[in-house]
MARVO-548210 format. One record per residue: x, y, z of N, C-alpha, C, O in turn; residue in three letters. Coordinates in pm, whole numbers. Atoms other than C-alpha are relative to their C-alpha. Layout:
<<X, Y, Z>, <X, Y, Z>, <X, Y, Z>, <X, Y, Z>, ALA>
...
END
This chain:
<<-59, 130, -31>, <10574, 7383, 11705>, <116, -30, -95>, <92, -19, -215>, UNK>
<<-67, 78, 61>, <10882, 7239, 11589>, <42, -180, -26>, <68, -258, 66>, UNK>
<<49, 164, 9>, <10873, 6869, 11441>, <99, -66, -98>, <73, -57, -218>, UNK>
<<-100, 86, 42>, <11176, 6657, 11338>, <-60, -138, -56>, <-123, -202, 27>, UNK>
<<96, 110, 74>, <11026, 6376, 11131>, <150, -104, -43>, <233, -78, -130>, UNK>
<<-140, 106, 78>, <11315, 6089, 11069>, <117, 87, -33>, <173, 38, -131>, UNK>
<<-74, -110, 48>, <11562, 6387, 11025>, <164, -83, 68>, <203, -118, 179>, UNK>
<<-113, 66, -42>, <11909, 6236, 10964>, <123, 161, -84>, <92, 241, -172>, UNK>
<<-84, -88, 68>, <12215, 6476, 10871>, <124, -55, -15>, <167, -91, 95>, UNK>
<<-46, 43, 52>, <12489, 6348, 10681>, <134, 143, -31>, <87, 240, -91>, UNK>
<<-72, -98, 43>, <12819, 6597, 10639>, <46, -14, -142>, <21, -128, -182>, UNK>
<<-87, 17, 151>, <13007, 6638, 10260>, <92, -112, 28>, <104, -214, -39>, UNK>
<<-128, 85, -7>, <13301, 6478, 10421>, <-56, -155, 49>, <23, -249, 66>, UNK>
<<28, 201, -53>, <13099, 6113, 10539>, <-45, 21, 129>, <-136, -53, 165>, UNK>
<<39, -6, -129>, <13062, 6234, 10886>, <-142, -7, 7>, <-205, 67, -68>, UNK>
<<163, 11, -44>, <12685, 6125, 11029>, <-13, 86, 96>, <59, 48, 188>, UNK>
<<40, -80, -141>, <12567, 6408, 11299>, <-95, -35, 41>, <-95, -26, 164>, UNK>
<<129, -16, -29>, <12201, 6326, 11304>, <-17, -162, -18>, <90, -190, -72>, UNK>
<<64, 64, 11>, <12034, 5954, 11292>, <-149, -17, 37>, <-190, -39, 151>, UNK>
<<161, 15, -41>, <11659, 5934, 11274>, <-48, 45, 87>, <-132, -2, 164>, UNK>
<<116, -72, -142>, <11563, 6189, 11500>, <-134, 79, -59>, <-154, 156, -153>, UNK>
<<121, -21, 17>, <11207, 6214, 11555>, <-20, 98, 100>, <63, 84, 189>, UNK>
<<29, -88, -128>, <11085, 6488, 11802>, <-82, 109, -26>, <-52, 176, -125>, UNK>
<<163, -143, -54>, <10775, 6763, 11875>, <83, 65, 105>, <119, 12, 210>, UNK>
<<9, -117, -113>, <10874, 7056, 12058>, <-97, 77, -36>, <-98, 134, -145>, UNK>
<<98, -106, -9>, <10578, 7250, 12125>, <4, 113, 9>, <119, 125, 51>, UNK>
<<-7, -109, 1>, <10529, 7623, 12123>, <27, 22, 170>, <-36, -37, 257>, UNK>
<<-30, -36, -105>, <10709, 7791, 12423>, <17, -89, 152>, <-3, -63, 271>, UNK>
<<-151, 103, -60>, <10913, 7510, 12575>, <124, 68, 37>, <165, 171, -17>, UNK>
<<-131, -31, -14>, <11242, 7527, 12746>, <55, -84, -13>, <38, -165, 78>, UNK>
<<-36, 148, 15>, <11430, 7253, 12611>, <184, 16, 24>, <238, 106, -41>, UNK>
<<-121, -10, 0>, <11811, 7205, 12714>, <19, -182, -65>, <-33, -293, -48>, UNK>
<<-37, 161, 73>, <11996, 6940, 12483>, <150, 2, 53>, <225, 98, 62>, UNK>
<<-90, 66, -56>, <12259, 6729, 12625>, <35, -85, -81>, <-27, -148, -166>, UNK>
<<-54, 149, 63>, <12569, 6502, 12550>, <97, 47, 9>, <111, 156, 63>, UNK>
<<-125, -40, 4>, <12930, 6493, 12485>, <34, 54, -133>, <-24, 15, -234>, UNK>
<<-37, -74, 115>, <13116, 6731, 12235>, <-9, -125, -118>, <11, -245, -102>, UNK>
<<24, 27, 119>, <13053, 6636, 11902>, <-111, -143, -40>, <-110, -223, -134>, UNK>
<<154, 98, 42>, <12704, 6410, 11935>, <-41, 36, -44>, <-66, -50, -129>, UNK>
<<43, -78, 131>, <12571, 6611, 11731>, <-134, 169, 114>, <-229, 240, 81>, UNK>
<<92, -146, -84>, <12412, 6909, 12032>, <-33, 105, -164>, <-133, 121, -235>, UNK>
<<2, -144, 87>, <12492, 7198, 11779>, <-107, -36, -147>, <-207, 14, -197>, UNK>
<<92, 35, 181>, <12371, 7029, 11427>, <-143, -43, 51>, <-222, -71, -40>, UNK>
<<128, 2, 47>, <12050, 6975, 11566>, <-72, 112, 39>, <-189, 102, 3>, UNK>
<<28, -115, -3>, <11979, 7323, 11678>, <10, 139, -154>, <-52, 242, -177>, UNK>
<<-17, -81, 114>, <12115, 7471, 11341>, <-69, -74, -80>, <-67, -31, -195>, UNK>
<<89, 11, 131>, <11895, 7287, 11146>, <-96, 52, -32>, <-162, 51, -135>, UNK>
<<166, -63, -40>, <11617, 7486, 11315>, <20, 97, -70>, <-62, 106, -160>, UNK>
<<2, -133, 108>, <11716, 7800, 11139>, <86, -16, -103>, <152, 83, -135>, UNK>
<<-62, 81, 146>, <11878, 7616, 10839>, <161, 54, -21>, <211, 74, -132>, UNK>
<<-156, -41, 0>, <12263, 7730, 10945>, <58, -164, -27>, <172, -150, -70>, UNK>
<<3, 111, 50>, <12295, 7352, 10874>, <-114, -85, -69>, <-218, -73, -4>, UNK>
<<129, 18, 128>, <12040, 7182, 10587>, <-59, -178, 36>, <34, -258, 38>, UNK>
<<16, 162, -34>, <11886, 6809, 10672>, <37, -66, -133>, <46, -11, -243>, UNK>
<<-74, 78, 153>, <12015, 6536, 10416>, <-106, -107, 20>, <-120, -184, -75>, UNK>
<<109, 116, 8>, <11740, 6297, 10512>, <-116, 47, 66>, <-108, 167, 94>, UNK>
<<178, -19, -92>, <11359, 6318, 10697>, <-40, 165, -44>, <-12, 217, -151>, UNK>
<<83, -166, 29>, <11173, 6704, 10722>, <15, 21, 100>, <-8, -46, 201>, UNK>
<<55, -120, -158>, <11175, 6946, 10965>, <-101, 119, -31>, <-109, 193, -128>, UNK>
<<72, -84, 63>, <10918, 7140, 11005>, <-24, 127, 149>, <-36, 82, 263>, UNK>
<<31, -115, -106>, <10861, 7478, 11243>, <-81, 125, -79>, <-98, 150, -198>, UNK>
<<126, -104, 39>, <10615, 7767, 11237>, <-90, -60, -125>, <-135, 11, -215>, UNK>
<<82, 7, 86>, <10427, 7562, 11036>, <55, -5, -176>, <-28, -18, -267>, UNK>
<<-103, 3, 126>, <10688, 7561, 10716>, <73, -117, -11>, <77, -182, 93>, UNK>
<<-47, 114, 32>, <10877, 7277, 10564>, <146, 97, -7>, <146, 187, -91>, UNK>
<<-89, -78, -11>, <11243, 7433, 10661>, <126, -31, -105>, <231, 33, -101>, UNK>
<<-96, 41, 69>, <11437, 7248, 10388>, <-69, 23, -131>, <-40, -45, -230>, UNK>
<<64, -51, 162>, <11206, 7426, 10091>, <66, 179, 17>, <120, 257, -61>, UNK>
<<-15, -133, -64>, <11263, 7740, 10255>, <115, 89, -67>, <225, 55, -21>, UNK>
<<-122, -62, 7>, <11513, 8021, 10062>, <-22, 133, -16>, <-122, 197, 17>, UNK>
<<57, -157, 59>, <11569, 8363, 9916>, <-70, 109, 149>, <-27, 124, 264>, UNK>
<<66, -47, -129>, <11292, 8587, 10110>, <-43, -103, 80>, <19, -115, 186>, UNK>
<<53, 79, -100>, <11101, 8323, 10266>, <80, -46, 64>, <15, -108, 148>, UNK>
<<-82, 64, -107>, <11403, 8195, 10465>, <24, 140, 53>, <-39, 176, 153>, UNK>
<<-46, -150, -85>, <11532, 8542, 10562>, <-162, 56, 83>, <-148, 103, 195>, UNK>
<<111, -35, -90>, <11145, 8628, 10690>, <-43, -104, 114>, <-102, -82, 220>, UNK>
<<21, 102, -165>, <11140, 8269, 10901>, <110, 39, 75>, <94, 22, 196>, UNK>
<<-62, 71, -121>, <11475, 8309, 11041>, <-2, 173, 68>, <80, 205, 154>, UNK>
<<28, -123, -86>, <11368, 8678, 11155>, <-122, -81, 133>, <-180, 6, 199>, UNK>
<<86, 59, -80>, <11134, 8443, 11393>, <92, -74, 72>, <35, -149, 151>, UNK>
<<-82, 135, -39>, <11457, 8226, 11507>, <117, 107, 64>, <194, 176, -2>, UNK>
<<-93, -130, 3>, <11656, 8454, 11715>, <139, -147, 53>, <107, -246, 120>, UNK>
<<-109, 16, -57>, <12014, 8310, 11785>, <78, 16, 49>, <148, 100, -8>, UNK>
<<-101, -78, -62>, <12260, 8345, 12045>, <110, -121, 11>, <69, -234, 37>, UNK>
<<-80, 81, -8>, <12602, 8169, 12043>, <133, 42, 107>, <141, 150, 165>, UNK>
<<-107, 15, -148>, <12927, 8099, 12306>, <81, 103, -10>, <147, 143, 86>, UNK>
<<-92, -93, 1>, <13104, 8364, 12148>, <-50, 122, -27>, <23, 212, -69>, UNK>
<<21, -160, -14>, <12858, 8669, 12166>, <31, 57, -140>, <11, 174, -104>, UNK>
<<-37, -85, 188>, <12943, 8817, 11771>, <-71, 99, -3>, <-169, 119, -74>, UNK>
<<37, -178, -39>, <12904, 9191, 11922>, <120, 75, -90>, <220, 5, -107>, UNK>
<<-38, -100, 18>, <13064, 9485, 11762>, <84, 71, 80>, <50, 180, 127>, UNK>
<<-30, -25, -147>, <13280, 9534, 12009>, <56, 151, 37>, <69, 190, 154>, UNK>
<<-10, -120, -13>, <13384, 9908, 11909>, <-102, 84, -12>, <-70, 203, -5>, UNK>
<<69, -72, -48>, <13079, 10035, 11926>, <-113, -12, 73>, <-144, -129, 90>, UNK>
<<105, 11, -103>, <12768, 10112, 12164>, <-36, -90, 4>, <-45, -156, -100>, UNK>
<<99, 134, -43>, <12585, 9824, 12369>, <-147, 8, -92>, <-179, -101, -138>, UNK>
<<100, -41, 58>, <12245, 9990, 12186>, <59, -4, -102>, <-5, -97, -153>, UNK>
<<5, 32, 173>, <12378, 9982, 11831>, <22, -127, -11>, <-27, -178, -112>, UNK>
<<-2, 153, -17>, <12454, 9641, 11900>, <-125, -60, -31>, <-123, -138, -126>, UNK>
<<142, 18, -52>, <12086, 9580, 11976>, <-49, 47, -152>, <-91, -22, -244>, UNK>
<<80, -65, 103>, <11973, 9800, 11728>, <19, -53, -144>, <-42, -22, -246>, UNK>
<<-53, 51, 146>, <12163, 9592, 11458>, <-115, -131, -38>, <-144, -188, -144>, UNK>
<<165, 127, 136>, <11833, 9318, 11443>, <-102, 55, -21>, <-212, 0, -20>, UNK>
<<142, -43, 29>, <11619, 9579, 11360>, <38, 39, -128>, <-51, 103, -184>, UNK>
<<-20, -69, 177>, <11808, 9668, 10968>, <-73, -108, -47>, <-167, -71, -117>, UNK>
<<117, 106, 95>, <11625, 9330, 10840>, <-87, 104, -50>, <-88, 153, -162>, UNK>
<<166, -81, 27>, <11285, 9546, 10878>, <40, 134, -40>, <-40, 221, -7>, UNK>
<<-25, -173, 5>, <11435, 9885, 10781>, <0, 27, -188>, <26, -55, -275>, UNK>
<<-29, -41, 150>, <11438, 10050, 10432>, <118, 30, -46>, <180, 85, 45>, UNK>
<<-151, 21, 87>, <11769, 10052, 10204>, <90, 131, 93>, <187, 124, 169>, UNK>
<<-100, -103, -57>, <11870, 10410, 10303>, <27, 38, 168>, <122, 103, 211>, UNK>
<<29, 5, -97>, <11761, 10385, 10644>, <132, -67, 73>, <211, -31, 160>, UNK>
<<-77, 147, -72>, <11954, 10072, 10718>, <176, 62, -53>, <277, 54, 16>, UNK>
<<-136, -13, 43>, <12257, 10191, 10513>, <77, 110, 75>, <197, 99, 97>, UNK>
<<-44, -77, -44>, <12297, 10500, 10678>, <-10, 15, 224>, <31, 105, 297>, UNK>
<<37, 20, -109>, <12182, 10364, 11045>, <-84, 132, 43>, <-34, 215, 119>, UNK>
<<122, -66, -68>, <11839, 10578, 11100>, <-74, -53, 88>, <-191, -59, 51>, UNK>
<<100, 89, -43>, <11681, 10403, 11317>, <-106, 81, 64>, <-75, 183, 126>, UNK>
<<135, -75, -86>, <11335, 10527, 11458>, <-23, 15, 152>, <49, -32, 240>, UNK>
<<-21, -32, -156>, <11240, 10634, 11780>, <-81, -148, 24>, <-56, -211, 126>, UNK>
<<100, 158, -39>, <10995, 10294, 11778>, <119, -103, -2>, <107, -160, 106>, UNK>
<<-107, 36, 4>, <11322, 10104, 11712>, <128, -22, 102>, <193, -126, 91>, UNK>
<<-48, -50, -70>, <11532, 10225, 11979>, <-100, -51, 118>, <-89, -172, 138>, UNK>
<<48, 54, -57>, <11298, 10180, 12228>, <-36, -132, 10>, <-37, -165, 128>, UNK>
<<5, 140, 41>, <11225, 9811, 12115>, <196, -5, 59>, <218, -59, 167>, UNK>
<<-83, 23, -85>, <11589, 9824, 12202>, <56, -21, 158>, <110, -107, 229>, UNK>
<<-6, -47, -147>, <11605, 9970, 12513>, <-130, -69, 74>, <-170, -17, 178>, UNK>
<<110, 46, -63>, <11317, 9771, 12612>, <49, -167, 28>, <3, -233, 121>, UNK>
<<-92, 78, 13>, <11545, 9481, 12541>, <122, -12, 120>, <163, -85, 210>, UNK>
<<-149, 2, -166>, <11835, 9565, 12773>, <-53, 46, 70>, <15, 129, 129>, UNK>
<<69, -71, -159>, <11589, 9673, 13044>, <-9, -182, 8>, <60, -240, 91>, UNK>
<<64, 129, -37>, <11451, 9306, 13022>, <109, -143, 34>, <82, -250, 89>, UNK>
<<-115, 86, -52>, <11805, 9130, 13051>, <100, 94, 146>, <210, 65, 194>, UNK>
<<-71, -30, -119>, <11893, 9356, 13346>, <139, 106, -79>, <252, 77, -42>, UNK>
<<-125, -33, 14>, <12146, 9589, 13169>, <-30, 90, -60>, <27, 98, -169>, UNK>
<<62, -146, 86>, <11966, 9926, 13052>, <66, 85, 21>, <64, 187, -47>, UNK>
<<-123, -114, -5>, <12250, 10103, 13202>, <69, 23, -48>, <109, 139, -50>, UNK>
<<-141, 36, 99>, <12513, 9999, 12991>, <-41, 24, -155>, <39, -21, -237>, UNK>
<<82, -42, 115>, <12291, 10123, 12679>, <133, 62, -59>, <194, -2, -145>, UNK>
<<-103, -102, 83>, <12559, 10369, 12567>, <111, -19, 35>, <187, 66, -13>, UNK>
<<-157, 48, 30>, <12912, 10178, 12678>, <49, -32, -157>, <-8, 13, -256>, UNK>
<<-58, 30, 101>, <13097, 10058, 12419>, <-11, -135, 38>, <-15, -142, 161>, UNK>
<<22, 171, -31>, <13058, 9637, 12430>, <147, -13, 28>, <162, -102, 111>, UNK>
<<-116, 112, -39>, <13430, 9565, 12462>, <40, 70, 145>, <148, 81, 203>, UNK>
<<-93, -74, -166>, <13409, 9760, 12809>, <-90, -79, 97>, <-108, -27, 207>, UNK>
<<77, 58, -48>, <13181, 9500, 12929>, <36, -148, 41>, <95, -228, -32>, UNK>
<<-79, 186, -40>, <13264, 9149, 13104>, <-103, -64, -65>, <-219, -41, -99>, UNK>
<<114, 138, 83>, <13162, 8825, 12948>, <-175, -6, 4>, <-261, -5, -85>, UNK>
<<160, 49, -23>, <12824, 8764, 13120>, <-60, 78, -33>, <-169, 31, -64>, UNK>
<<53, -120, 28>, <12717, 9171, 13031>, <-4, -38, -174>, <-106, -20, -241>, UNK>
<<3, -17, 109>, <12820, 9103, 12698>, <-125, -114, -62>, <-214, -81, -141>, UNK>
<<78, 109, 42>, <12637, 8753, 12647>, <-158, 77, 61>, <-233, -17, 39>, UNK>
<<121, -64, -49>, <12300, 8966, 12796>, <2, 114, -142>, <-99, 125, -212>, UNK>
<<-26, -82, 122>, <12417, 9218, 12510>, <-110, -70, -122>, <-208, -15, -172>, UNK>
<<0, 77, 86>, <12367, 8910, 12272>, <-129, -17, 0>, <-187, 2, -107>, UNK>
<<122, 73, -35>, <12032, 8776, 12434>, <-58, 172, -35>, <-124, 182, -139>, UNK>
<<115, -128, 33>, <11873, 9156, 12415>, <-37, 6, -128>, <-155, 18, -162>, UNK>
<<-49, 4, 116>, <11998, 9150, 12080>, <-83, -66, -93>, <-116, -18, -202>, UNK>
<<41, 93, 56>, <11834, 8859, 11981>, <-206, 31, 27>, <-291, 19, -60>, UNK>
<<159, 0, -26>, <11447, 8931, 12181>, <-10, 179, -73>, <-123, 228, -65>, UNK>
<<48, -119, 91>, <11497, 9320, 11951>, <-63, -44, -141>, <-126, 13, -230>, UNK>
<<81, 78, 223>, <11406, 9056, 11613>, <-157, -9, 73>, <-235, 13, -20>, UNK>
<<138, 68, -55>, <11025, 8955, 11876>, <26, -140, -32>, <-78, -202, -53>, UNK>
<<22, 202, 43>, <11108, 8561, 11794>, <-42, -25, 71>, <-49, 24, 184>, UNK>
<<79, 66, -71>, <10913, 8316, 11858>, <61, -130, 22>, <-8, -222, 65>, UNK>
<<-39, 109, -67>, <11170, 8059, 11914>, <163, 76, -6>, <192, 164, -86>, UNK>
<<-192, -95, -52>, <11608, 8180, 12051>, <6, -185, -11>, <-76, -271, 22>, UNK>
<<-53, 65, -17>, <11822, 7919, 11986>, <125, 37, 44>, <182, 132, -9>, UNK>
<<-126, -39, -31>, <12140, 7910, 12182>, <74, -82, -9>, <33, -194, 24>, UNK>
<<-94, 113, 16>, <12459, 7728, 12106>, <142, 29, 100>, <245, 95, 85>, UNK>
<<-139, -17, -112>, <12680, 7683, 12429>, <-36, 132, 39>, <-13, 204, -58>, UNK>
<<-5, -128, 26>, <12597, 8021, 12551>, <59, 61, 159>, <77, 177, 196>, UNK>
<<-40, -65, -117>, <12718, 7999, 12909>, <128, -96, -4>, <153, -121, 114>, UNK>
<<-105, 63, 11>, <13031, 7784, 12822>, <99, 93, 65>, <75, 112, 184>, UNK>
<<-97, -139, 10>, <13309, 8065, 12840>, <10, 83, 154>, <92, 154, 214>, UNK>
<<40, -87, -155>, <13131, 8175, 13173>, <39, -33, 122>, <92, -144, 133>, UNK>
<<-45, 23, -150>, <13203, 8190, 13545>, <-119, -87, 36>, <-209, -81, -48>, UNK>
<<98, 48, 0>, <12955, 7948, 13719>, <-97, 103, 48>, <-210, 93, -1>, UNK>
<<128, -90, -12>, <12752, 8260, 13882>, <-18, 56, -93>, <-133, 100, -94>, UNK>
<<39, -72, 128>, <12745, 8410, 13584>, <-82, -25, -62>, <-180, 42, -93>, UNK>
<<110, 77, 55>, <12612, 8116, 13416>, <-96, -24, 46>, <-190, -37, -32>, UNK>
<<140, -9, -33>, <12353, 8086, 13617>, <-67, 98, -14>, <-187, 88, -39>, UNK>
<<132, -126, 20>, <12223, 8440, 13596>, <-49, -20, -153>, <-166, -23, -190>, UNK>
<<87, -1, 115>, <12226, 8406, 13232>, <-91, -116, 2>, <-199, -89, -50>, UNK>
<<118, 94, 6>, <12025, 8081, 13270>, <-112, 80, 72>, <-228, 48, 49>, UNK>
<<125, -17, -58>, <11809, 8257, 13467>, <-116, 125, -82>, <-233, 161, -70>, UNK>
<<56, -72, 116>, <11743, 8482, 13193>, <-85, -35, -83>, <-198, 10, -103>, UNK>
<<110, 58, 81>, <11635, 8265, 12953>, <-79, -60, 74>, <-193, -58, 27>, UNK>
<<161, 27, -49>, <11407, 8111, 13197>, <-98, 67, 68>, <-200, 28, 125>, UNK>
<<133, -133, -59>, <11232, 8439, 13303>, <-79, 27, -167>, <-196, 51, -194>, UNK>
<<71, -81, 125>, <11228, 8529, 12900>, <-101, -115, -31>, <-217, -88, -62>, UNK>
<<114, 126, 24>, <11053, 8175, 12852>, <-135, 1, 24>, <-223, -21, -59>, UNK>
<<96, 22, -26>, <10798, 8198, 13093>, <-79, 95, -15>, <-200, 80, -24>, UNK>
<<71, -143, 37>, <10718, 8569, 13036>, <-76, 22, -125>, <-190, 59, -152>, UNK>
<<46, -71, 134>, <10724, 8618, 12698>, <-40, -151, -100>, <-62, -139, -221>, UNK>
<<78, 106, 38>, <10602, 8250, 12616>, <133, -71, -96>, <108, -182, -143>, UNK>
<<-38, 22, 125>, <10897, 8212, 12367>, <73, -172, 32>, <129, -213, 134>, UNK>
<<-91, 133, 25>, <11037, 7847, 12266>, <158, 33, 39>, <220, 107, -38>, UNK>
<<-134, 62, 13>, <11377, 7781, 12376>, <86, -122, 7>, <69, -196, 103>, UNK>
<<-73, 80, 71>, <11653, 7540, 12197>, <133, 28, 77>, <218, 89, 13>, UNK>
<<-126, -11, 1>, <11950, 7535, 12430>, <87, -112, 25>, <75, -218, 86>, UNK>
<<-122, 195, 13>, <12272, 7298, 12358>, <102, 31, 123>, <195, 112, 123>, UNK>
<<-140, 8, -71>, <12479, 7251, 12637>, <84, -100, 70>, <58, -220, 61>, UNK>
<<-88, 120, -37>, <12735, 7068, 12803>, <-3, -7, 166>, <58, -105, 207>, UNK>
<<34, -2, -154>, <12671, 7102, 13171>, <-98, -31, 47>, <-197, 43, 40>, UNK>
<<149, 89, -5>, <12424, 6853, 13290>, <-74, 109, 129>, <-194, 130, 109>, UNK>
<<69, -71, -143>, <12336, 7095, 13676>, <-85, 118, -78>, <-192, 164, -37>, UNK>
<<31, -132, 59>, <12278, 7378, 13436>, <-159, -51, -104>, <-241, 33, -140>, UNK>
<<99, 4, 83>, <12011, 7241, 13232>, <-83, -105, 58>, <-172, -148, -15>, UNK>
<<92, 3, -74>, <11852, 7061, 13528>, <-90, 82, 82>, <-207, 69, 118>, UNK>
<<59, -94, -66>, <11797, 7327, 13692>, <-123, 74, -27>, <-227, 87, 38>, UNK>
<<80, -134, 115>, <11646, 7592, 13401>, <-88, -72, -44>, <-208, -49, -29>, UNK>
<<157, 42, 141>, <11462, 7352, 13137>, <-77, -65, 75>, <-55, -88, 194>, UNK>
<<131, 92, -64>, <11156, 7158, 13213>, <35, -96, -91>, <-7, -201, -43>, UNK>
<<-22, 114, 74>, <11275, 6921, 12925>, <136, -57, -60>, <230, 22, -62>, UNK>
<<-185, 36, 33>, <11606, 6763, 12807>, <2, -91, -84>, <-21, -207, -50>, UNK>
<<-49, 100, 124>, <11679, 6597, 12502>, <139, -39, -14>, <217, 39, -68>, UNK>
<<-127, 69, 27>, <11994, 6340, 12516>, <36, -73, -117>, <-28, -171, -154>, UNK>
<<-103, 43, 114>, <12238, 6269, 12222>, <120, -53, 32>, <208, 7, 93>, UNK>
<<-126, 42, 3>, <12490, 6017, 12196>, <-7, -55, -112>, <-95, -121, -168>, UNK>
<<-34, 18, 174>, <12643, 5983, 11873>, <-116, -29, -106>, <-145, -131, -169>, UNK>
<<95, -16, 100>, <12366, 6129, 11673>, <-109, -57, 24>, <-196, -65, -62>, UNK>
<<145, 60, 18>, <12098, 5960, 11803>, <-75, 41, 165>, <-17, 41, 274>, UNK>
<<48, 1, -143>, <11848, 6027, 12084>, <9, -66, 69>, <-56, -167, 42>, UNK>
<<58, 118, -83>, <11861, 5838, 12347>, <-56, 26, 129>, <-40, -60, 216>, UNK>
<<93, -13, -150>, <11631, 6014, 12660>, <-35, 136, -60>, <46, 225, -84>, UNK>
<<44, -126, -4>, <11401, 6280, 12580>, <-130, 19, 98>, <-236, -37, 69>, UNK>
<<93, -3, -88>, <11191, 6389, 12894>, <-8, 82, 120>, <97, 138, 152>, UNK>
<<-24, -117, -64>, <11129, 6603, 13135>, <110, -20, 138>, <139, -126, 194>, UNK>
<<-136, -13, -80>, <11424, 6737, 13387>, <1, -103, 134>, <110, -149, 169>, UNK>
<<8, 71, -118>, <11277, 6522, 13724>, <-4, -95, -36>, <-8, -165, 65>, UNK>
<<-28, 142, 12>, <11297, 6197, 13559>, <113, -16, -46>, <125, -117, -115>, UNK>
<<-137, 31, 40>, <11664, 6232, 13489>, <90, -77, 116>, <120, -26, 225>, UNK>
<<-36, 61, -94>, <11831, 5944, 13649>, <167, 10, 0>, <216, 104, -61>, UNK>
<<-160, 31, -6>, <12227, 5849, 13707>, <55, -103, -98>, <168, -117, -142>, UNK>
<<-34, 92, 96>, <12151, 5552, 13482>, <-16, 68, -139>, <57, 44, -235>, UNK>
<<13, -34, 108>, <11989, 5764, 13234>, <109, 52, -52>, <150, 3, -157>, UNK>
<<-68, -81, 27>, <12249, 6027, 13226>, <165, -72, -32>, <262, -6, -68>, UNK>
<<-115, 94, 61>, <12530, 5721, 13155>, <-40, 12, -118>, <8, 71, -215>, UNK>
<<64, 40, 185>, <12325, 5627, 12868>, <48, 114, -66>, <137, 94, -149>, UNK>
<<-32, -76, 89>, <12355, 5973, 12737>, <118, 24, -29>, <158, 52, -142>, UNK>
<<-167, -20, 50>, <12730, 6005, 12788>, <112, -90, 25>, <228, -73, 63>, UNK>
<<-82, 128, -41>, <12839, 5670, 12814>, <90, -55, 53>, <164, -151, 31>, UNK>
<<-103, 2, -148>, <13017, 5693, 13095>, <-60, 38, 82>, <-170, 92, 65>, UNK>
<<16, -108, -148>, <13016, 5815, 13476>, <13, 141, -50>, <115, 177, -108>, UNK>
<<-99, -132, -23>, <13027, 6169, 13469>, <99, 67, 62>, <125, 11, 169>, UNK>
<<-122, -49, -22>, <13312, 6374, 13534>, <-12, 113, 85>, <-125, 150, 116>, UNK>
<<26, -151, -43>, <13375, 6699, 13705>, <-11, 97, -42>, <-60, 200, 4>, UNK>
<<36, -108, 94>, <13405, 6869, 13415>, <-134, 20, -42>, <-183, 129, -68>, UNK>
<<176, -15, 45>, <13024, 6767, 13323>, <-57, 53, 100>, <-172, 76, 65>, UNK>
<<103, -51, -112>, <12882, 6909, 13658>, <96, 132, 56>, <73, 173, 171>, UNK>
<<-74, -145, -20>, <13134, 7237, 13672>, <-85, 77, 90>, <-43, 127, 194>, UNK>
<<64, -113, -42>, <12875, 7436, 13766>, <-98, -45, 106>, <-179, 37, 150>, UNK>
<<60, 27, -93>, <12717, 7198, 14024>, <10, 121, 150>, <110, 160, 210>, UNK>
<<-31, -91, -187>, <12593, 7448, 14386>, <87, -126, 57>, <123, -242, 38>, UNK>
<<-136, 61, -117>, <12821, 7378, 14646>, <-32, -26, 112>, <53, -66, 192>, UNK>
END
């Protein structure tokens, strides 16, 4: 479970991202978070694996207080926190599989990792990876010979080769065509229900994260204001969250 307790975040420069958010996500949830750029979507997903630090309340996941957390004990939680972001941060000159194979040096020994040995148990954990996002063929391309949506499946294999027990994604079908984006949504909601795992995704396309999550957490300027599941999302609610009508840009990816 992850559990936001009064959790406010405060930047160096004065900027507020976070006000008093309280919130339970339970183990193996699909949660899509909503709002307009800069409500704070992203800062409350990076607090989950401490790429941003809380300045007020606790967070707490797997059972850990995530703002005590450093050294090893942060590097062994956020091997539990897999992340995927809008811009894919692949290798792009070499293989789709070394790609993959790059979240298994955490667990590897010095010379191992330094010299890229990886085991035959390793490899397979890879390749077991890009079988499960649809793309076991492309094992031995090179990533920059791959279109966007192949590559962002790259990213997601990438991320279920660490086993986490919760993927956070930030924007991860932004960049994308709308069929595209939907297959990868449909990704994470096969890996969800399969493999049980929690997912944390921020995005900006309200059709896209009716569709996929079963739950939706709305942010406008740092503060919640509708967290609940996807069939009680109304026209009034969805003002509230972006205090306005929506646009066409917010429903891009509405079917046709």
């Amino acid at each position: 479970m992850i559990e936001f307790k009064n959790v406010g975040k405060t930047y160096p420069n004065g900027v507020v991202a976070l006000k008093n958010v309280s919130l339970k996500i339970e183990n193996g949830q699909f949660v899509a978070i909503i709002g307009l750029s800069g409500a704070g979507k992203s800062t409350l997903i990076r607090l989950v694996n401490k790429m941003e630090v809380v300045t007020e309340g606790r967070l707490v996941a797997e059972n850990l207080d995530i703002n005590t957390l450093k050294g090893k004990a942060l590097r062994q939680y956020r091997r539990r926190v897999g992340m995927v972001f809008q811009s894919f941060n692949l290798i792009n000159r070499t293989t789709v599989i070394n790609n993959v194979l790059a979240a298994r040096v955490p667990d590897m020994d010095p010379i191992s990792s330094t010299f890229g040995f990886f085991s035959k148990q390793d490899k397979l954990i890879a390749l077991e990876a890009l079988n499960k996002v649809g793309i076991l063929e492309k094992a031995y391309i090179r990533a920059d010979q791959l279109s966007g949506g192949q590559q962002q499946r790259v990213a997601l294999a990438r991320t279920l080769a660490q086993n986490p027990s919760i993927i956070l994604a930030d924007e991860p079908v932004a960049s994308l065509d709308p069929i595209t984006a939907n297959q990868i949504m449909s990704d994470f909601e096969r890996i969800n229900k399969e493999d049980n795992i929690t997912i944390l995704v921020n995005m900006h396309h309200v059709d896209l994260a009716l569709k996929y999550a079963s739950r939706v957490i709305g942010i406008n300027q740092g503060e919640i204001v509708y967290d609940g599941s996807t069939k009680d999302i109304t026209e009034d609610i969805l003002k509230k969250i972006y205090g306005r009508d929506l646009t066409d840009e917010d429903i891009m990816f509405k079917d046709k």
